[in-house]
C-alpha distance (Angstrom), angle and dihedral (degrees) to the residues before:
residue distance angle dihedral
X1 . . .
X2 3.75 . .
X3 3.80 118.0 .
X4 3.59 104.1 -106.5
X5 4.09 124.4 167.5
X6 3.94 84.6 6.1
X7 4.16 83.7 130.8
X8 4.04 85.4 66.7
X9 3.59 97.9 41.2
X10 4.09 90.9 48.5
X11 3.82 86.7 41.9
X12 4.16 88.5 48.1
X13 3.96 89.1 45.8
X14 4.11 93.8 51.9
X15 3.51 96.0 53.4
X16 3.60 92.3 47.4
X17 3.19 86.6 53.9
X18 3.94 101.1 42.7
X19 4.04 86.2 48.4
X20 3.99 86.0 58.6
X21 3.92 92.4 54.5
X22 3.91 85.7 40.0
X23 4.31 85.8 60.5
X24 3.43 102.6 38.6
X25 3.60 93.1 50.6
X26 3.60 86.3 54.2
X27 3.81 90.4 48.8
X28 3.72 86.6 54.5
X29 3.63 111.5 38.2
X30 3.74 99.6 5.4
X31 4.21 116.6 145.0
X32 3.83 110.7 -118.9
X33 3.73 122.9 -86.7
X34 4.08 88.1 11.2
X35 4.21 119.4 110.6
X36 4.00 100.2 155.8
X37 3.84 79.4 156.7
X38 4.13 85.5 67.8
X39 3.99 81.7 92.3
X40 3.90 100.6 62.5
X41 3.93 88.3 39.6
X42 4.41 92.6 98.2
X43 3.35 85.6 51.4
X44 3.41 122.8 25.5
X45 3.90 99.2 91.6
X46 3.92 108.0 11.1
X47 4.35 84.7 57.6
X48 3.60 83.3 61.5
X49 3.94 99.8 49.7
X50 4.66 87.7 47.4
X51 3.99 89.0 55.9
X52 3.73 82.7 41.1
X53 3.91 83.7 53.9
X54 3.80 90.5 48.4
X55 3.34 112.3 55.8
X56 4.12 90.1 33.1
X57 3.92 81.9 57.0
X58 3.75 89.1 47.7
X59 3.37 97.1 50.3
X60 3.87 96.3 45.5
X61 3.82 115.0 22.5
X62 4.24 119.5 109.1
X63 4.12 79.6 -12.4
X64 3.86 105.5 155.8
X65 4.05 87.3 -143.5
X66 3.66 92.8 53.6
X67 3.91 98.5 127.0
X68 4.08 93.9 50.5
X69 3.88 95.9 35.4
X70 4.04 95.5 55.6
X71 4.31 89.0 43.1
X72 4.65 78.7 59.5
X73 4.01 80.9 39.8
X74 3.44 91.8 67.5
X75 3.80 98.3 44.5
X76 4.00 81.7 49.7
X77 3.89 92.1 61.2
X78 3.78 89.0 38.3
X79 3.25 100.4 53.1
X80 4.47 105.4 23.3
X81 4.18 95.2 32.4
X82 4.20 108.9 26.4
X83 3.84 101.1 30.5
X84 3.59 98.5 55.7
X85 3.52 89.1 32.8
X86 4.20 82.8 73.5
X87 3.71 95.2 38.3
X88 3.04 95.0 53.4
X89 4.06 94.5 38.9
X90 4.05 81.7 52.0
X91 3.70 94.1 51.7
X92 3.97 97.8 59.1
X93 3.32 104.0 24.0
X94 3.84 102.9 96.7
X95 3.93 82.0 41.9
X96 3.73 87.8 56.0
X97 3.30 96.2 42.0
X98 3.43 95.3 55.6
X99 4.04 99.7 39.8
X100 3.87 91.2 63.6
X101 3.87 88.6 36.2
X102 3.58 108.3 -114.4
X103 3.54 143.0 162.8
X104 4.18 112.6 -92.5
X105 3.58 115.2 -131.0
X106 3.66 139.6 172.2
X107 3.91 94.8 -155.2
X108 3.78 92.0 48.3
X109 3.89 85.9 42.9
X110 3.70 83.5 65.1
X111 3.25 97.1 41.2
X112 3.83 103.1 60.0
X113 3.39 99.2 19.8
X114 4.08 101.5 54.7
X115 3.62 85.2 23.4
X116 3.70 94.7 66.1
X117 3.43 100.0 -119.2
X118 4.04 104.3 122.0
X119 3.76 90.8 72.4
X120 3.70 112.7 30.2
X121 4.12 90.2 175.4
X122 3.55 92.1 62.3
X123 3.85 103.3 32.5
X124 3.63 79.8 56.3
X125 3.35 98.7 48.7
X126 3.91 93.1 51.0
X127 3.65 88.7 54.3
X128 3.22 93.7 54.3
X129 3.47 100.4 53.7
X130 3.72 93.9 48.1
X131 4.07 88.0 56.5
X132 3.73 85.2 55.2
X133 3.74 102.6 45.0
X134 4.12 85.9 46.7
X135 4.39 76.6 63.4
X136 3.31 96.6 39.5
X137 4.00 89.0 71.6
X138 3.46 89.2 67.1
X139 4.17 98.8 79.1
X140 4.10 94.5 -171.7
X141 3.78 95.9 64.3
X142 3.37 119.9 114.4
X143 3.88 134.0 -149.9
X144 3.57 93.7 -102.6
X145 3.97 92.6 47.9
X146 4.11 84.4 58.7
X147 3.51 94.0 48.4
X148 4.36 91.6 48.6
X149 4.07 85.9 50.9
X150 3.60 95.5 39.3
X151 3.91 86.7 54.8
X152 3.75 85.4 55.8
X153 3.80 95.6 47.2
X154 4.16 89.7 53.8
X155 3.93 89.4 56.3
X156 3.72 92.9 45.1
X157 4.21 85.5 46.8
X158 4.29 88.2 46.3
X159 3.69 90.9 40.2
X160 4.36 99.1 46.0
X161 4.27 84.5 46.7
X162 3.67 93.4 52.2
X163 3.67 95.8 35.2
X164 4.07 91.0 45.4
X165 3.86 114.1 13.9
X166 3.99 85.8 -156.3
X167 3.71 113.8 115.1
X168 3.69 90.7 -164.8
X169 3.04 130.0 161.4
X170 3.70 107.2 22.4
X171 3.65 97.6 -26.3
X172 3.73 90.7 -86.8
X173 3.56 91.4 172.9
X174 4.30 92.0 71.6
X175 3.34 84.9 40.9
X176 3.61 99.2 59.4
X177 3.82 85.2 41.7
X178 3.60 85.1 54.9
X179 3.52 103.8 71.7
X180 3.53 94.3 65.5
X181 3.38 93.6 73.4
X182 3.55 99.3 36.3
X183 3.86 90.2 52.7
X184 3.99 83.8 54.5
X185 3.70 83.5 52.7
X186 3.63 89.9 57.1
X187 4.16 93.0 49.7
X188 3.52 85.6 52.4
X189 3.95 98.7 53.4
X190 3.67 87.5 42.4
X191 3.66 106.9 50.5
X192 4.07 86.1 23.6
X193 3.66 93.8 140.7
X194 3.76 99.9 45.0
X195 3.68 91.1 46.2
X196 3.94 92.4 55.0
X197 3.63 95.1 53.3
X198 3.70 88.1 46.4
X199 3.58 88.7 52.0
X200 3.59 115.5 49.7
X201 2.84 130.7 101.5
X202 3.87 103.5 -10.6
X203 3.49 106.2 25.9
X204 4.07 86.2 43.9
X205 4.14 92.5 55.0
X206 3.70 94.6 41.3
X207 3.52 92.2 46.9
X208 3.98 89.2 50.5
X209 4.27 84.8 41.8
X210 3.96 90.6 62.1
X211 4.02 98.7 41.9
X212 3.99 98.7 43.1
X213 4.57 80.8 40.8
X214 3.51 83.4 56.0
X215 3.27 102.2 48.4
X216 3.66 88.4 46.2
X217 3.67 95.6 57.1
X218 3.46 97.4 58.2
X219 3.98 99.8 33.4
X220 3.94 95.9 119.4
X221 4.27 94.8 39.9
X222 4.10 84.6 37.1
X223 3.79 76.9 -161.2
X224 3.84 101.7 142.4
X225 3.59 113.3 142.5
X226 3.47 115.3 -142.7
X227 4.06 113.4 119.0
X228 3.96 99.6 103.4
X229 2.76 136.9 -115.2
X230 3.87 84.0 -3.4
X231 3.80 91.5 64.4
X232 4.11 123.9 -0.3
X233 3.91 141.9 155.2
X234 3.48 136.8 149.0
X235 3.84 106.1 -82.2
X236 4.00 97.8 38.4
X237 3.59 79.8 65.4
X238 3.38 100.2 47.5
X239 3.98 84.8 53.2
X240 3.60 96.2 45.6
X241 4.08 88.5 57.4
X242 3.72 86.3 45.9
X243 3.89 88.9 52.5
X244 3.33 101.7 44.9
X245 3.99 87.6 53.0
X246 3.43 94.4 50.0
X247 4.30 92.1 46.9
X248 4.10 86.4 48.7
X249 4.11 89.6 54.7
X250 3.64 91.8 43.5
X251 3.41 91.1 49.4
X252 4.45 90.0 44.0
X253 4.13 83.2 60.3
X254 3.85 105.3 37.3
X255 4.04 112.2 103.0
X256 4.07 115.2 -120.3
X257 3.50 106.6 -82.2
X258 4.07 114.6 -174.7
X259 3.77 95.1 -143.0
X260 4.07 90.1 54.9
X261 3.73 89.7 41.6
X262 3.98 85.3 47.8
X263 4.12 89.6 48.7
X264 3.45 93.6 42.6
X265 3.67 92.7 52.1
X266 3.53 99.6 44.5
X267 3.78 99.0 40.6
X268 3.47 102.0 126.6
X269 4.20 94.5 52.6
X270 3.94 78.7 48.3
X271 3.57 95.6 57.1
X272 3.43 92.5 54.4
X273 3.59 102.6 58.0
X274 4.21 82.9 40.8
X275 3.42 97.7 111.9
X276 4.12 106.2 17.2
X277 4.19 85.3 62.2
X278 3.73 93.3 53.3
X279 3.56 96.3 45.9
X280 3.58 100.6 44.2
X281 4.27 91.6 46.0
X282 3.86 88.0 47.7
X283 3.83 92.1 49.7
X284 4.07 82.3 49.6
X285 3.21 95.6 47.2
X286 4.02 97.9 53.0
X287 4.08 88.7 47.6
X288 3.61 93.7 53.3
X289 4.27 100.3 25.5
X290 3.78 95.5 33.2
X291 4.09 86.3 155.0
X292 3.91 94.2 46.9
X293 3.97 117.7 100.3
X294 3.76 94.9 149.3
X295 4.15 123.8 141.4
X296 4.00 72.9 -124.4
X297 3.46 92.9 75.5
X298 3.50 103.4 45.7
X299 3.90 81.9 58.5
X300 3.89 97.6 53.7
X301 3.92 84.4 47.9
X302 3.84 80.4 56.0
X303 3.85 94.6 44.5
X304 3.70 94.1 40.1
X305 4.13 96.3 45.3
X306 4.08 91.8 51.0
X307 4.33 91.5 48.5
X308 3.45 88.3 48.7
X309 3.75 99.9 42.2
X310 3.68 81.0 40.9
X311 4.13 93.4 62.9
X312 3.62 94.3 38.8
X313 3.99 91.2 54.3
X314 4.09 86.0 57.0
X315 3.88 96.5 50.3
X316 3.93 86.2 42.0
X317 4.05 88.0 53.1
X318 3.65 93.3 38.8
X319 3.63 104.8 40.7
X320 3.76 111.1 11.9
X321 4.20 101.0 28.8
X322 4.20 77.3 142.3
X323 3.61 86.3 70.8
X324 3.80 88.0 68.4
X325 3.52 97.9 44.5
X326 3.46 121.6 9.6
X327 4.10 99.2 -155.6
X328 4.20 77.4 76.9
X329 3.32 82.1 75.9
X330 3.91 99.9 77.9
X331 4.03 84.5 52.2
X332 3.68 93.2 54.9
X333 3.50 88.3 45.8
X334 3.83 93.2 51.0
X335 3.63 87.8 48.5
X336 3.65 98.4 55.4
X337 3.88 90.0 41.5
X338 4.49 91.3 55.8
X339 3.74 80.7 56.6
């Protein structure tokens, strides 16, 4: 299937991912009583899980090789989402441990790491797709049917999380959550067309009315709930939908740019260095700055942590693609053995 609109979802994907530097930087080396990064929260994940939705919708709905194509899905997710999802966990987690001065241990090394615990996002996001391709095996469901068991999988994600409050293993919970919004992805790419005439201009500018009134409302509590299944209710859902129309437009009208294709792209190796980057700057920041507690220097943190992340993502792709998915390891290895 040809790769139409993949400039919006790449565009969508990098300021996700952008908006996740922009809070963790605040988390890190954020000036008391300040969270500009408040305004990105209804979106800044749950964006990422609906173009998720569309292009695993794209790839899989009414497709004659359903069956066969969700059994390589899985090794896909096994091999691009949960193995580097432990590498990568592995990598910082002494580092992490460390920074926020905690006891090292091999059993709780286990634990998080080939628990899934490191990287909720993406442990989330793995489970989600695996809930999906289980569907996917049956041919005769339609959208709709998807969206009606998807519904049920968010209240079984809400429900476990308040039942429980233990993301283990994998933090299933999310990723039951999850498939709400990537079965709203796949509405989208079905009825695309009759959804964008729908949309613009009203629906687009009411839409955008109800998510920035929402964040408005709640400015000074910043008490919006919409992180499921962490934190949920009615109308932080109702603003997240509103958000995540209003990012997809924006994204529609926005000119290629190479750095947001580049993000977009790349967002997965960006999300992994998403909260080492901001940490590490912060911590470099205090040592050499220890006066400065300026707004200004949660944004160089910002700057600083996407350049870096930035460079590291091009060695990574250059050098150590294997990383990323670990079957490019019998290429390498071919490689090396013609020479």
């Amino acid at each position: 299937m040809p790769n139409k609109g993949i400039k919006w979802i790449d565009t969508v994907r990098a300021l996700c991912m952008m908006a996740v530097y922009w809070v963790h930087s605040e988390i890190y080396y954020g000036v008391s009583g300040v969270s500009y990064g408040y305004v990105v929260l209804p979106f800044y994940v749950n964006a990422f899980f609906f173009v998720s939705g569309y292009l695993f919708f794209r790839k899989y709905l009414d497709s004659p090789e359903a069956g066969p194509d969700s059994c390589r899905g899985v090794a896909n997710v096994v091999f691009r989402l949960m193995l580097p999802t432990i590498l990568f966990s592995s990598f910082i987690y002494i580092p992490k441990k460390l920074f926020h001065g905690d006891a090292l241990s091999f059993g709780q090394y286990l634990y998080d790491v080939f628990g899934g615990l490191s990287y909720w996002f993406t442990s989330a996001l793995a489970v989600a797709q695996l809930l999906l391709l289980a569907l996917v095996r049956f041919r005769r469901l339609g959208m709709w049917h998807y969206v009606v068991l998807s519904c049920a999988f968010f209240a079984l994600g809400v429900w476990s999380f308040i039942a429980t409050e233990n993301t283990f293993p994998w933090n299933y919970q999310a990723g039951l959550s999850a498939t709400l919004f990537m079965s709203l992805g796949g509405v989208y790419f079905k009825h695309e067309g009759e959804v964008n005439k729908w949309l613009v201009p009203y629906g687009v500018m009411l839409a955008a009315g109800a998510y920035v009134l929402g964040v408005a409302l709640t400015w000074r509590s910043q008490s919006l709930a919409v992180m499921v299944p962490f934190q949920v209710d009615f109308w932080g859902l109702v603003v997240v939908f509103c958000s995540i129309i209003s990012l997809v437009a924006l994204a529609r009208v926005l000119p290629p740019l190479t750095w947001l294709r580049f993000v977009g792209r790349n967002s997965i190796v960006f999300y992994f260095f998403s909260g080492v980057m901001p940490a590490m700057w912060s911590t470099v920041l205090r040592l050499c700055f220890p006066g400065l507690q300026c707004y200004g220097g949660t944004l160089l943190v910002l700057v600083l942590s996407l350049a870096l992340s930035a460079v590291l993502c091009m060695v990574i792709n250059r050098y150590f693609p294997f990383l990323l998915d670990a079957r490019k390891l019998s290429c390498l290895w071919k490689r090396l053995h013609a020479r």
